[in-house]
C-alpha positions, 0 to 999 in steps of 0.5 A: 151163624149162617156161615157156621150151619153150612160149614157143618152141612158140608162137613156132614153131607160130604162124611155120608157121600164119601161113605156112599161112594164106598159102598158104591166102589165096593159093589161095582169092583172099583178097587185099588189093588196093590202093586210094586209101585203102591203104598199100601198093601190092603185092595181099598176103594177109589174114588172118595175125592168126587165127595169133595168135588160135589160137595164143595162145588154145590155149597160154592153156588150158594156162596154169592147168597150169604157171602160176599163171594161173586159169581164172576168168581164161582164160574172161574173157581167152579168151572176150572175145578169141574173140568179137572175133576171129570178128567180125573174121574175118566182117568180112574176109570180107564186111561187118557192119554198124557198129553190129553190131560195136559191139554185138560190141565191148561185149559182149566188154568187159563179158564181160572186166571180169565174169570178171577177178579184183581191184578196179579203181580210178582214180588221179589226183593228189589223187583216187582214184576207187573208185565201181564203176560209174564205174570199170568204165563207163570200163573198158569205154569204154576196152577198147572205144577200144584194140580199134578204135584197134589196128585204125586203127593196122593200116595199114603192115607190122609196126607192130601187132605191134611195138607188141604185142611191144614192149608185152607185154615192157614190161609183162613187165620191170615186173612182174618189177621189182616182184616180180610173176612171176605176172603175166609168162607170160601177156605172154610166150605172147601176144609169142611168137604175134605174134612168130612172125608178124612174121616173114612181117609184118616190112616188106615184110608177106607177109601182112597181119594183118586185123581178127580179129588186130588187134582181138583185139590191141587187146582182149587188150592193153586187159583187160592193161592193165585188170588191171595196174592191179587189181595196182597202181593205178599200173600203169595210167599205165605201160600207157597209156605204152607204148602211147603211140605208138598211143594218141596218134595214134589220139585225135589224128587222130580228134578232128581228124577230127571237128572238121572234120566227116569221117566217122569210121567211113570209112577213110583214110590221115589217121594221122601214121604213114601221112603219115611212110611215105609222105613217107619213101617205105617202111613199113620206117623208120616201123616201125623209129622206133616200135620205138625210141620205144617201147624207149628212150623209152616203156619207161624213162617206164613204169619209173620210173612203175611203180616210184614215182619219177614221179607216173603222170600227171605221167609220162605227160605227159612220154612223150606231149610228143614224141610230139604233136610228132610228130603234128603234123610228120606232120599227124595227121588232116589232109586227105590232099591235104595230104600 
């Protein structure tokens, strides 16, 4: 019952702080204006994502207390998840930069991988790749890749925090499948934070996310999937499934970018999702299609992989088939004149 109590707290309390930092970035002018590389056509608020910043944060503190959760993880997961989150909130209100925040990106993952408890190996068919430092070079690389691809995928209203719910529930039903309560509070706590402001972010958005709450989603859901796979090695395959929605068109329109030789780091509207808003003309049916591929088509994939009954690669593979197929009907990473 405890468990349950402050899962509403967090609910609850992070639905009151996103409506006040609305207020707040209304009063102070903090407003997101659109422009030729935006996704929306209505001046809203910035900024919402610090309520799920604080409020999950304050709520991890309490973890060790009415859970089994560790203090040795809460610094590793807190103190990543903070400094990520003060760069982004500097960089909504001004600039850093790149090479800066890259630095900050880094620093956070290697912070992570440091505190989290367990061995982190890779398991592929035929191969299992124990060389630590290999292992954790690639774990870092990827935590690194999550929080900025979370941050590209931030472009129409509650998708990241579809994704991050839909995610964390996932990862929640595995884990209870496989006799690992210890490992559901944690999923539960950061769901309810971003649930409580998907509800001034559900399409049409009352208030946008802004880098301090998209890249500390992208970090939080990274180490996540990091340590599941330090429960069981399989677990990362089930991970990387639901989360195939943003990890597919993310590395799908960046390689396709890069091919053609456009600058990376400039923002654009080239995502497939941002193509499928606008020719469906509202952000509300993409939002709604992601949060169905992810329940009834990632989701059951994730399951059987976790559970033994696909290979996790083999499982992937056949998650992301329809997924690319997507990608390419809505021209992922194509020149936006094409649109």
């Amino acid at each position: 019952m405890l468990w349950l109590l402050l899962i509403l707290a967090v609910a609850g309390i992070s639905c009151l702080l996103t409506y006040a930092l609305r207020r707040y970035a209304l009063a102070n002018s903090l407003i997101d204006i659109p422009n030729a590389r935006s996704s929306h056509s209505i001046p809203t608020p910035r900024g919402g994502g610090v309520a799920i910043v604080a409020v999950f944060l304050a709520a991890l503190l309490l973890l060790p207390f009415v859970s089994e959760v560790s203090w040795q993880w809460v610094i590793g997961l807190g103190g990543s998840g903070l400094l990520i989150a003060m760069v982004g909130f500097l960089d909504d209100h001004g600039h850093i930069a790149a090479r800066w925040r890259l630095l900050a990106h880094f620093s956070a993952a290697a912070w992570a991988l440091f505190w989290v408890e367990g061995d982190l190996v890779l398991q592929l068919p035929g191969l299992t790749v124990e060389l630590v430092w290999l292992v954790y070079a690639l774990a870092a690389f990827f935590l690194v890749w999550l929080l900025n691809l979370y941050n590209f995928m931030d472009g129409i209203d509650g998708i990241a925090s579809i994704e991050a719910i839909t995610t964390c529930l996932g990862g929640a039903l595995i884990y209870w499948l496989l006799g690992h309560d210890d490992q559901i509070l944690v999923l539960l706590v950061l769901a309810a934070a971003v649930a409580g402001f998907l509800c001034w972010n559900f399409p049409p958005a009352r208030i946008f996310m802004g880098d301090a709450g998209s890249g500390f989603l992208g970090l939080m859901l990274g180490v996540l999937t990091v340590t599941a796979a330090m429960v069981e090695p399989q677990l990362l395959w089930s991970w990387l499934i639901l989360l195939g929605v943003f990890v597919l068109d993310a590395t799908w329109t960046l390689f396709r970018r890069l091919a053609r030789g456009d600058k990376v780091y400039e923002a654009h509207r080239s995502h497939a999702y941002q193509f499928a808003s606008r020719e469906l003309g509202s952000h509300l049916p993409v939002t709604l299609v992601v949060l169905g591929i992810n329940l009834f088509w990632l989701l059951p994939w994730a399951c059987a992989v976790a559970l033994g009954y696909v290979d996790g690669l083999l499982g992937l593979l056949i998650a992301y088939v329809p997924l690319a197929i997507l990608a390419v009907r809505f021209k992922a990473g194509a020149l936006e004149v094409q649109a």
